[in-house]
C-alpha positions as CSV (number, residue, x, y, z in Angstrom):
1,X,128.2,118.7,102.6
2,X,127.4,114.9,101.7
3,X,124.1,113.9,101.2
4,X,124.5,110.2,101.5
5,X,122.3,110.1,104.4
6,X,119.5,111.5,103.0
7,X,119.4,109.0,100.2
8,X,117.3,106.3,100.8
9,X,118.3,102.0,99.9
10,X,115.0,101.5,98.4
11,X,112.5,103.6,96.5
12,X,108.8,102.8,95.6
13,X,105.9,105.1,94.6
14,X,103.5,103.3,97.5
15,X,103.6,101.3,100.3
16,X,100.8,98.7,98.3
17,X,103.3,98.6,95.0
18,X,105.9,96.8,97.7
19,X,105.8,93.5,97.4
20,X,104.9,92.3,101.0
21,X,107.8,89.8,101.3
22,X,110.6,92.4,100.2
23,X,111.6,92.6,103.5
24,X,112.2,89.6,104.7
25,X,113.7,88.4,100.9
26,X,116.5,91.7,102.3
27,X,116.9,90.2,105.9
28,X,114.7,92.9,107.3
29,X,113.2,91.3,110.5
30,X,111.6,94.3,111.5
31,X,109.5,97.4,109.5
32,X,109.5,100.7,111.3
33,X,107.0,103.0,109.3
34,X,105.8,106.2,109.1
35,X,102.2,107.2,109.6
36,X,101.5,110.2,107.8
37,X,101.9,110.5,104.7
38,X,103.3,107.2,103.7
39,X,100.4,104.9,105.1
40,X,97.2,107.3,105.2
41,X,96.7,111.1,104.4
42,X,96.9,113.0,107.6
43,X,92.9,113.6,107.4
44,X,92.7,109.3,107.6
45,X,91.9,108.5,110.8
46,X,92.8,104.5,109.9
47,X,94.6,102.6,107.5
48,X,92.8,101.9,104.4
49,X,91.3,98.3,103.9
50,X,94.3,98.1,101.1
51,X,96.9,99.7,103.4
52,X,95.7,97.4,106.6
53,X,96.1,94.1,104.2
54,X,99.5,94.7,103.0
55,X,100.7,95.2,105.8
56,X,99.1,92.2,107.5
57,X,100.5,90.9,104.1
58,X,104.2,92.0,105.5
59,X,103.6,90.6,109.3
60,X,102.8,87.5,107.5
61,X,106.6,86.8,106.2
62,X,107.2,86.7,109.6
63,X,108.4,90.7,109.8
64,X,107.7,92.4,112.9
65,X,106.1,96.0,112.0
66,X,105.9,99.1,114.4
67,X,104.9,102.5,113.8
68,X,106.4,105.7,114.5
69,X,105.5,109.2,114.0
70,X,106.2,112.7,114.9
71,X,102.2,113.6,115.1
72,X,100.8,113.1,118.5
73,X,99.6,110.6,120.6
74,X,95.9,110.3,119.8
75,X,96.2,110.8,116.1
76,X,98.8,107.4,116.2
77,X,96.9,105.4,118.7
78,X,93.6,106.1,117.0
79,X,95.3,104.8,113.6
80,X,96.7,102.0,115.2
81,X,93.6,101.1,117.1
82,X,92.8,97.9,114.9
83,X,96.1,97.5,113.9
84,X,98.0,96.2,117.4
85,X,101.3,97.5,116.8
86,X,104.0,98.7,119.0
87,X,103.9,102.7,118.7
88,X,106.4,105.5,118.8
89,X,104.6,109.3,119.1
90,X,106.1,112.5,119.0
91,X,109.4,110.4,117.9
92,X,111.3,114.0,117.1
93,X,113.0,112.6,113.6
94,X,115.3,113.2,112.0
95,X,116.9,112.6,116.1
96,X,117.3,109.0,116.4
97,X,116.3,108.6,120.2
98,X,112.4,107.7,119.5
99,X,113.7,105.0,117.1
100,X,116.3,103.8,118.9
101,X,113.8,103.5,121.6
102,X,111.2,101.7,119.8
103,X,114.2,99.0,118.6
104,X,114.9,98.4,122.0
105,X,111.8,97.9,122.8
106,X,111.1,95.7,119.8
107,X,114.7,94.1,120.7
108,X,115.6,95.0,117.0
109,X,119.0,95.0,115.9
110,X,120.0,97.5,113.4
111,X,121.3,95.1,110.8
112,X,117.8,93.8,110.6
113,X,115.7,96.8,111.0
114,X,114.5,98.8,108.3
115,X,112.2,102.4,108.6
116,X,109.3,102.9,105.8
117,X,108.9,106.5,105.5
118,X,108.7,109.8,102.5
119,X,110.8,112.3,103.6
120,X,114.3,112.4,103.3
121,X,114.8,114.8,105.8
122,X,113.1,112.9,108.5
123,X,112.4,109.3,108.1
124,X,115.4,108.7,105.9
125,X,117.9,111.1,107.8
126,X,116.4,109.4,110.9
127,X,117.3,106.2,110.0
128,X,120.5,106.2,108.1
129,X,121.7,108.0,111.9
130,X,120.7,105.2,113.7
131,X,122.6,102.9,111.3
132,X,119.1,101.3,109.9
133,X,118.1,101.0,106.2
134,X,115.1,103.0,104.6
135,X,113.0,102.6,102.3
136,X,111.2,105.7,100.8
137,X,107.9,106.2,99.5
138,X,106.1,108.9,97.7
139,X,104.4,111.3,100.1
140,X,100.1,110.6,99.5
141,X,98.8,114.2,99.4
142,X,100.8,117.4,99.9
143,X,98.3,119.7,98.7
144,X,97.5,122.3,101.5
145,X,100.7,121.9,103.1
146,X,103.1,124.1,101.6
147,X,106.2,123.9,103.3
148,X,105.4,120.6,102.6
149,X,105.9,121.2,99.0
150,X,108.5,123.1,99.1
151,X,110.4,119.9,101.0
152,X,109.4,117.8,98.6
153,X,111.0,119.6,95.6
154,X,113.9,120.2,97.4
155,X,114.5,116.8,97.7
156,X,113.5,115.6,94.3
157,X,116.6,117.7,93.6
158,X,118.6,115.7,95.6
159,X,117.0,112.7,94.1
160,X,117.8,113.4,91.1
161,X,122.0,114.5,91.2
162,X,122.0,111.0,93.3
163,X,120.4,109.4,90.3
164,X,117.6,108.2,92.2
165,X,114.0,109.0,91.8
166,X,110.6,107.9,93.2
């Protein structure tokens, strides 16, 4: 089996240690993230004041940012409350169709799209399907949430015989 999918274009520790023009200095017109887990724990209702500034920060080079998740819809639209953002709940990744629909929506090609996310198995899988780069993050907290864990070692594994790490 090839894993090429699950290896992500870009690795950083957090969303804040991204410089906020990165993506538009790669030709990425529009940032897809994650919610949970790669902007805010799951117990954060909203974005931090450090998470909310960078990513003003990153609208601010001109990049168009959307969210997308596969929590529910009251847990994304409280989170995005202050934030404005065009929204995709209950997105089902690793499938593509939740993306693909937010893109359309966004009229976002893939060549310039680009999904912020921290696990291979969703956000990256997710978008390396749909033909989008990814850019993965290490997950915030995973204490508590041990199938989480297990995931997570599983694909430092994978990391790691790709010679990538985060």
């Amino acid at each position: 089996m090839s894993f090429k999918k699950l290896i992500p274009d870009f690795v950083f520790s957090d969303v804040c240690r991204i410089d906020p023009g990165f993506f538009a200095d790669n030709g990425i017109r529009y940032l897809i993230s994650d919610v949970d887990n790669t902007l805010a724990t799951y117990s954060e209702s909203v974005p931090s004041a450090d998470v909310a500034a960078w990513l003003s920060a990153v609208t601010a080079t001109g990049v168009t940012v959307a969210l997308i998740s596969n929590n529910g819809r009251e847990r994304v639209n409280e989170f995005n409350k202050g934030l404005g953002y065009s929204v995709r709940f209950r997105a089902g990744k690793p499938f593509t169709k939740g993306l693909k629909s937010l893109m359309k929506e966004l009229g976002a090609a893939p060549e310039d799209t680009c999904v912020l996310g921290d696990q291979l198995f969703t956000d990256v899988l997710c978008a390396h399907r749909a033909g989008v780069r990814c850019v993965l993050v290490d997950s915030i907290d995973v204490s508590g949430r041990p199938f989480l864990r297990f995931k997570k070692r599983l694909e430092a594994v994978i990391m790691r015989r790709h010679g990538r790490s985060v």
